[in-house]
N, C-alpha and C positions, 0 to 999 in steps of 0.2 A: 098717655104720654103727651108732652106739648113741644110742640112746632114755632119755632120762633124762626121767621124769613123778614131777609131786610131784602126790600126790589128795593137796586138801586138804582140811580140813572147819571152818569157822570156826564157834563156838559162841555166843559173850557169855555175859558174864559170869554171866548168868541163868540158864543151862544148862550149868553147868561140871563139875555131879554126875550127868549122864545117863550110860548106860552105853550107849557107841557102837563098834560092830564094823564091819570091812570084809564086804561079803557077796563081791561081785566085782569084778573091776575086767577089762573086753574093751578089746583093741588091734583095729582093723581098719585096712587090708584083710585082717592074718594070721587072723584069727577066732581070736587067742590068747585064754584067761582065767586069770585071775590067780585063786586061789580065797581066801579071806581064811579065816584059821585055821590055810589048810594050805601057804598059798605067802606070805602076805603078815599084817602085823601093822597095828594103830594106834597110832602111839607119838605123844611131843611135845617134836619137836627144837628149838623154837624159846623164848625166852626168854618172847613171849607166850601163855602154857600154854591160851589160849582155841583156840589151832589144832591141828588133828589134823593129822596127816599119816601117810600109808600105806607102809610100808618092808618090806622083805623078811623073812619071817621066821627071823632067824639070830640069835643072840647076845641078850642084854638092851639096848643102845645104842639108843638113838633116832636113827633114820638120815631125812635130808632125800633122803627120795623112792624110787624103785625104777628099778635100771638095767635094760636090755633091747637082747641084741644083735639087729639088723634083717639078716635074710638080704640085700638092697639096698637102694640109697637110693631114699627113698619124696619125693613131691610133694607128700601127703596123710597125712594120719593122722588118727583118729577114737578116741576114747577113751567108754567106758562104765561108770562109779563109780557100785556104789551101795553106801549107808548103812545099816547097822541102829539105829535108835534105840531105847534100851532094848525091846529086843527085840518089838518091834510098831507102829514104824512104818519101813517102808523110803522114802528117800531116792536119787532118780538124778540122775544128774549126767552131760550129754553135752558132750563139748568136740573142735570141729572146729579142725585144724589146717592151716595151709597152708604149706607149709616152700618160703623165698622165692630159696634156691640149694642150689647143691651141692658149694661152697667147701670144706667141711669134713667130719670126720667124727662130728661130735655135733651132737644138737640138743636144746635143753635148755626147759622151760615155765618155770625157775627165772630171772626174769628178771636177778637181780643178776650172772649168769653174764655177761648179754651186756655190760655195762659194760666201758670200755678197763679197764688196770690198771698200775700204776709196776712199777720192773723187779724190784723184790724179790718183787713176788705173779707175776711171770709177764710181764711186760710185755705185756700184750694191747690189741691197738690197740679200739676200739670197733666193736660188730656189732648195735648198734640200728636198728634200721630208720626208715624216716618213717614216723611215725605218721600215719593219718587226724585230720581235723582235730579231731572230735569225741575224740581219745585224745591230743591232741598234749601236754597239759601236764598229765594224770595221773601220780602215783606207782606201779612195781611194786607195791605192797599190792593198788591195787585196778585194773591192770590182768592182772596174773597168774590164770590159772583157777583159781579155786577154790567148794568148794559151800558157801551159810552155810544154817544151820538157820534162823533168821528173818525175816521179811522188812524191808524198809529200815528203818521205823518201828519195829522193836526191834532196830536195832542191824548187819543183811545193809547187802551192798552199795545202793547205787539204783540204781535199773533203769537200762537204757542200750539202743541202738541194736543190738549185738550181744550184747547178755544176755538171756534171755526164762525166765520162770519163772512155774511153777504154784504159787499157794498158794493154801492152805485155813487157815482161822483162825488166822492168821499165821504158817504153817510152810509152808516151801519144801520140797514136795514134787519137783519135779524144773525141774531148770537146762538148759536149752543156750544154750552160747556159743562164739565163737570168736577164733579167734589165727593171725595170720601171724608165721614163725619165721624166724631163721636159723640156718643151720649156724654151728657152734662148733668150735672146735679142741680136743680133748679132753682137752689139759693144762688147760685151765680146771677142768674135774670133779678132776681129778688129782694139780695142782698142789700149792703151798704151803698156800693157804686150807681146803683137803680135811677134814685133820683138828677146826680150829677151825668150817667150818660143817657137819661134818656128811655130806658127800656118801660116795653109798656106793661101794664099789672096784668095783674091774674085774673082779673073783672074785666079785662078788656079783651079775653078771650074769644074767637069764634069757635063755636061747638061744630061736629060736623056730625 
């Protein structure tokens, strides 16, 4: 099965000149780590430059996330990101997963994946799930995991039912939240839209 995790790190605008590195990033239950420098970079694939995102360290590209082949399919997954912020303050970030079948062979936290799609991108029927009531008419921006350096009032997500965060004079020191998933068909990653958004190849995998 493969694991496609985007760590993201949302900044504003306020914070756009900090100098921010990956320290690690742990998969559990495999007790894998991802070491930042040496396995994984920060790059910013995305049009809004306020977001980090954590990619493999291969090539100069800015790549939307980091692939990971999973020895079997999992029910669970638990992830551990943390941040270095110019260099003296660290940043965690825990995000529980709860993976809702075993339909497929991918699972992605990239939520625009799970949307159906017309038959020129792949014809993908939809693999969204019901939301709980409190997430039912949110957008992927702010349903999607990801960790913001400040809290709601400069700019972070707002608190919520399954988001919980430590701050201290309005920096988010450390997040946990969580996500129920489903499996994906792996031409979604693979597909047409591959090279325009960014996702990274099947060679770019880490084995665990």
């Amino acid at each position: 099965m493969l694991l496609h995790l985007v760590p993201r790190l949302y900044l504003a605008h306020v914070a756009r000149d900090l100098a921010v590195d990956l320290v690690d990033l742990t998969i559990e239950p495999f007790g894998m780590v991802l070491q930042g420098g040496r396995d994984l970079v920060v790059r910013k694939p995305y049009p809004n430059k306020n977001y980090l995102a954590g990619c493999r360290k291969a090539g100069q590209k800015a790549i939307n996330g980091v692939l990971v082949e999973l020895p079997q399919p999992v029910t669970t997954l638990s992830t551990i990101t943390r941040w270095s912020v110019d260099a003296e303050v660290v940043l965690t970030h825990h995000v529980e997963r709860q993976i809702l079948d075993a339909d497929f062979d991918l699972i992605s936290d990239h939520m625009l994946l799970w949307y159906g799609a017309c038959e020129s991108l792949g014809g993908w029927s939809s693999r969204w799930p019901k939301q709980p009531a409190d997430r039912r008419d949110m957008a992927p921006v702010d349903l999607q995991p990801r960790m913001d350096l400040w809290a709601p009032e400069m700019g972070g997500l707002p608190q919520q039912a399954w988001r919980r965060d430590r701050i201290e004079k309005g920096m988010i020191l450390e997040r946990a939240e969580s996500i129920a998933m489903p499996t994906l068909e792996s031409g979604r990653l693979f597909g047409p839209r591959a090279k325009v958004d960014r996702y990274p190849e099947r060679t770019d995998a880490f084995h665990i």
